[in-house]
N, C-alpha and C positions, 0 to 999 in steps of 0.2 A: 467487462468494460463499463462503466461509466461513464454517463454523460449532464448537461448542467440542467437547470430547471425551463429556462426560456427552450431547450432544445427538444426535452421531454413535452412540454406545451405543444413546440410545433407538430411533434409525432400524434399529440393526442388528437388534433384536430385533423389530422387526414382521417382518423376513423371514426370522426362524429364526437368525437367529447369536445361539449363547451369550456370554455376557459374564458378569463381576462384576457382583453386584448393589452398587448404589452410590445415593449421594443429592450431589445437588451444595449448597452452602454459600455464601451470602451473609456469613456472620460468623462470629464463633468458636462462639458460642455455639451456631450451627444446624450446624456443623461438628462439637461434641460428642453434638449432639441426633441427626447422621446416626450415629455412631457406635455409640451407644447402642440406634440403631433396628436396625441391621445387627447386632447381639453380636458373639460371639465374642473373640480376643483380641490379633488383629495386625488392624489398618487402614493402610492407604494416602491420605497426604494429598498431594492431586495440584492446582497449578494451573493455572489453565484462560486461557489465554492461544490467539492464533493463532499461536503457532510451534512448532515442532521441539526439542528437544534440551531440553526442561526439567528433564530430572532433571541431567544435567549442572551445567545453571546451579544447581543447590539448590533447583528447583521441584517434587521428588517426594522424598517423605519417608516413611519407615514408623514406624509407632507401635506401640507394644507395650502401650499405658496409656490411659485415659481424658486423665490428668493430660499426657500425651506431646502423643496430639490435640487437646489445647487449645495446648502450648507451640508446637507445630508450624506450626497455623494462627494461631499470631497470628507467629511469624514469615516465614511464608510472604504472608500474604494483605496486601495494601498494600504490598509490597517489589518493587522497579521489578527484573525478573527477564530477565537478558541472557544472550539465545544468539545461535548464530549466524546464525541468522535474524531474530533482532531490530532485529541492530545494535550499536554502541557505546550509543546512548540506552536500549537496553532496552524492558521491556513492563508498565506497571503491575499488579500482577494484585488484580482486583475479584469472584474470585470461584473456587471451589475446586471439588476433584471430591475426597467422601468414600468411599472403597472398598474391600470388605472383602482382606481378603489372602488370597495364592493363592501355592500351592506350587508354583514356575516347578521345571520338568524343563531345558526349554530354550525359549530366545526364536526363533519365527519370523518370516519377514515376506512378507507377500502382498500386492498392492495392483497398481491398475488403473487404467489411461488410456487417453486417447484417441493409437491413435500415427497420428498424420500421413501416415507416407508409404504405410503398405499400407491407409489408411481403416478400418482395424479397433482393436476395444477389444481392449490386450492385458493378459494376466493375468503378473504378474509373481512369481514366489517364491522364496526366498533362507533358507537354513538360519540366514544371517546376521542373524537379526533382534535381536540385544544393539547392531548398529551403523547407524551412519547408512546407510542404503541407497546413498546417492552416494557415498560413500568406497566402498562393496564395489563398483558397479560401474566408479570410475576403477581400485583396486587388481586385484581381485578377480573379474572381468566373467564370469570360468567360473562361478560359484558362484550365478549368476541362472539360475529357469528360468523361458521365457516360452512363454506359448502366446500366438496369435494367433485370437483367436474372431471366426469364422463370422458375421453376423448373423442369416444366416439358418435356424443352426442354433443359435444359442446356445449354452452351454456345455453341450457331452456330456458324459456319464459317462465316456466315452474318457479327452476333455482332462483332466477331473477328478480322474480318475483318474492320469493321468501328474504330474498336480501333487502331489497327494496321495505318491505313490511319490517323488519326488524332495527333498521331503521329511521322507520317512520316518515318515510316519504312516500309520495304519489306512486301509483304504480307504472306511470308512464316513466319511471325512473329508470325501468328495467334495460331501455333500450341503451343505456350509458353505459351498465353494468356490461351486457353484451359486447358492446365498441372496445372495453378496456379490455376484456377477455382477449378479443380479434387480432388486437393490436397486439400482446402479451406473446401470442401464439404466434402471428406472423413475422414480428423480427427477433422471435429467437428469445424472449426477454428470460431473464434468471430471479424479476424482480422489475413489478409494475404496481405504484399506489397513486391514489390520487385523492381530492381532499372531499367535498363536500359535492351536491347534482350541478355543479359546475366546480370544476376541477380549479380550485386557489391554490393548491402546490402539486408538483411532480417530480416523481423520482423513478427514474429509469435506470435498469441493471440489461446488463445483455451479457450472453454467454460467448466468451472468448473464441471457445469452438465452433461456431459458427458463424462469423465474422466476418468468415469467406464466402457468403451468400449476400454480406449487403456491407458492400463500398459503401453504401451512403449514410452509413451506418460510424464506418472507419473515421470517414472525413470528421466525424464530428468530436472527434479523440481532443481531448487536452491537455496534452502530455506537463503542462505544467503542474497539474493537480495530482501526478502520480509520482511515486518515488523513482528519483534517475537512478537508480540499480534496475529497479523493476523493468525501466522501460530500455534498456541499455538491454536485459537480458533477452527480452524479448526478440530484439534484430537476430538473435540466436539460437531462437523458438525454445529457448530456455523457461522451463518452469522458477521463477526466484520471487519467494516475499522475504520482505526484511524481519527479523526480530530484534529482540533484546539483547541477546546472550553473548557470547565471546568465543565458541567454538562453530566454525563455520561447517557447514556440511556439502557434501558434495555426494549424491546416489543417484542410482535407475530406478524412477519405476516410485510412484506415488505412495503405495503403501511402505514399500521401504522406505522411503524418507521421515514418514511419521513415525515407522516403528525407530527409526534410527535417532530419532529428537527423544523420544520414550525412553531410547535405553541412555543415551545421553545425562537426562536429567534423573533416573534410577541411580546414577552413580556419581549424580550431585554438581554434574555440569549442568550448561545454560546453554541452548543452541540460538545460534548467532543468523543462522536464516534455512527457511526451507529451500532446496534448490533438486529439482529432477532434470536431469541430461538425459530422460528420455533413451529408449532402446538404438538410438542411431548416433551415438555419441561420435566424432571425430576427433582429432588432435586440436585441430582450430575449436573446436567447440570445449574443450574441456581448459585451454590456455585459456579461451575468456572469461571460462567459470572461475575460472584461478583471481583471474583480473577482478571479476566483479565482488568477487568473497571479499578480494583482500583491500576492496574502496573502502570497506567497513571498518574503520577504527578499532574500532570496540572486538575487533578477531584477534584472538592470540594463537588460534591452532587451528588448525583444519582436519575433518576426517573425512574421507574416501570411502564410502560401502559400495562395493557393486557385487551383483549376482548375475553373474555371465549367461544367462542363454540366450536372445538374441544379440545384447552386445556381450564382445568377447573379450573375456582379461586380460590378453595381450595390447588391446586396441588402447584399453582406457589404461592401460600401464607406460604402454606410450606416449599417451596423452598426459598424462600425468609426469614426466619425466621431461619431456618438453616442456609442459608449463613452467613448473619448480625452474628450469633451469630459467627459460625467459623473463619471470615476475621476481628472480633472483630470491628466491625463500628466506626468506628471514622469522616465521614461526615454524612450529612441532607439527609434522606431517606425519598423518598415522595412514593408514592404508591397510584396507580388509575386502578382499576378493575373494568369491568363489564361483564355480562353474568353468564352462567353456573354455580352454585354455589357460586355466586357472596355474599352473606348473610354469609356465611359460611366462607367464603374466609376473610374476613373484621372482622369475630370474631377471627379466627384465629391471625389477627395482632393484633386485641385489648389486646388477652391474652396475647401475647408474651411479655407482658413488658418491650418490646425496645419502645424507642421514635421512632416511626414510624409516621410522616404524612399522616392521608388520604385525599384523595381529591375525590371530585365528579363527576369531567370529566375533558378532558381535558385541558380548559381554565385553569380552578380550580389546577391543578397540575402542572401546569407550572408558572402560577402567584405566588403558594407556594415555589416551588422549586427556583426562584431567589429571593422570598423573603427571603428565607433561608440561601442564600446566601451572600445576601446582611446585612442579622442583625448578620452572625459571621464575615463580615469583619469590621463592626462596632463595635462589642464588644472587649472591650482593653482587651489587652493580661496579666494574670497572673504576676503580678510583683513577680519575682525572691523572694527568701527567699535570703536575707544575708547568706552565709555563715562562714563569717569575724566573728571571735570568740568576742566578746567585752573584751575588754585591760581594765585588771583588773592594779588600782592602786596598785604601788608595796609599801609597806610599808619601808621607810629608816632605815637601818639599821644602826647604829654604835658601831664602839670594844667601849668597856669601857678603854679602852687603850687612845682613840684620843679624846673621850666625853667630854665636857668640864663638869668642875666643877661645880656644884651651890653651888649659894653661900647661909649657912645658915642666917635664917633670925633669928634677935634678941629678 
């Protein structure tokens, strides 16, 4: 989950990082009101969207004016705002971060994840912080300095120290680098940066699975900033991100779903979204996957991979049998089961008497399913019925008034 930058700020400050003092803005109006509440005579009008690079796009503005902060926020706020994180569609923005202005010396960048392969949270800092972090590490990868922290010791004044010097700030900096660590660790984060020894941007990630340790965490969700599929699946503890592609997927079980997009595009399809129904799949749960696959325009086929051991292929043959019938199917359903009632599962679709494709394994259900795909975009479309009445000859009439005569014959 995701949260905005005014919200990250507030987090930063329960644990000792300094920031700008700011107010966030629903309108122009409360956008001048923040302004007037903070004084002074440069402000920062910043929109609050979930991606990267907005001042770029023309989403951070400074003001020198009362009069400036209103023109600013009213063209800022409602203006569909594209970076590279967005996309070509862009990101609406519904809402703004008013903030006083600060005399930048220089831009730093700190921030923190989870790395994978040593299981430890590593602390990242970059002199480089005026640029995208990912362009300095493809360009630039000397100019990153990482520590890799301890859990068991947490960040020492040692490591904090070394962060601090490699950046070139005071050593009393260390106690910042600390606070962000604390915070990082305490609410679960998946992703904590912050900018310079007083934090001028924040971006907070938190990890879905733990979400159930802080309500106050949830409350700050902004479901308009996330894709309504996504959030639609979610009411159904559905795993679903969107893609690109046109064949929808439907599996158990994480790693199968990537291997199943892998063999997807080995056979020159395009998968249309990742989606895990997880080992406890229901009827009601596999009819909404059905529903939510099939919101996607851009699906022309669906496949089904499951491998039954905790769910059982009767369950999700069910499930599947139902949905098709409810969401009334109108593309190419493949269907590739194995495990656990796997026999059972497979009579199940046979009786169903929907055109169901089964397949045998993976390969097998992927080479079906773009063939599928491929022989309805070959097959010609329905030629319209006329429905132009056919022009009946009208038969000529004439008065016996203007008729002419014939003439009798002798």
């Amino acid at each position: 989950m995701k949260i905005h930058e005014y919200q990250g700020k507030e987090i930063f400050r329960e644990f000792g990082v300094p920031t700008p003092r700011g107010y966030p803005a629903f309108s122009v109006n409360e956008a001048v009101e923040a302004a007037k509440k903070l004084g002074g005579k440069v402000w920062v009008v910043k929109a609050q969207i979930h991606a990267g690079g907005r001042g770029k796009g023309g989403g951070v503005k400074v003001a020198k004016s009362l009069d400036e902060v209103k023109k600013l926020s009213s063209q800022i706020l409602g203006m569909q705002l594209k970076t590279h994180q967005t996309g070509p569609q862009g990101q609406k923005v519904r809402r703004l971060l008013i903030e006083e202005g600060a005399d930048i010396r220089k831009e730093l960048y700190v921030g923190m994840v989870v790395d994978r392969g040593t299981q430890k949270v590593v602390l990242m800092a970059s002199t480089e912080g005026g640029m995208d972090i990912e362009e300095v590490a493809a360009k630039t990868p000397q100019k990153i300095f990482k520590v890799f922290v301890d859990p068991a010791t947490g960040l020492t004044d040692d490591d904090a120290g070394e962060v601090a010097a490699s950046l070139g700030v005071p050593a009393s900096s260390r106690a910042i680098f600390q606070s962000l660590y604390k915070c990082f660790l305490e609410k679960d984060c998946s992703l904590a940066g912050k900018g310079e020894v007083v934090a001028l941007d924040a971006k907070l990630n938190f990890d879905d699975n733990a979400l159930f340790r802080h309500p106050e965490l949830v409350a700050l969700r902004d479901l308009d900033e996330e894709d309504p599929l996504e959030t639609e699946a979610s009411k159904y503890d559905l795993n679903y991100i969107s893609l690109d592609g046109e064949i929808a997927c439907m599996v158990n079980g994480a790693g199968l779903a990537m291997a199943t997009m892998d063999t997807i595009k080995l056979f020159g399809g395009s998968p249309a979204n990742f989606l895990d129904v997880g080992g406890g799949a229901t009827a009601e749960k596999v009819t909404a996957a059905f529903k939510i696959m099939l919101s996607n325009p851009k699906v022309k086929a669906i496949l089904v991979n499951i491998f039954g051991g905790i769910m059982k292929c009767d369950t999700i043959a069910s499930g599947v049998v139902a949905a098709a019938r409810e969401v009334r199917l109108s593309v190419p359903l493949v269907v590739r089961m194995k495990g656990t009632n796997e026999d059972l599962g497979k009579k199940i679709l046979r009786d169903s008497g929907l055109p169901i494709i089964s397949a045998d394994n993976m390969a097998d259900a992927a080479k079906k399913v773009v063939a599928a795909i491929a022989k309805k975009k070959a097959k010609p479309a329905p030629k319209k019925k006329r429905l132009a009445a056919k022009t009946k000859k009208k038969k000529k009439v004439v008065s016996k008034k203007s008729a002419p005569k014939r003439k009798k014959k002798k």
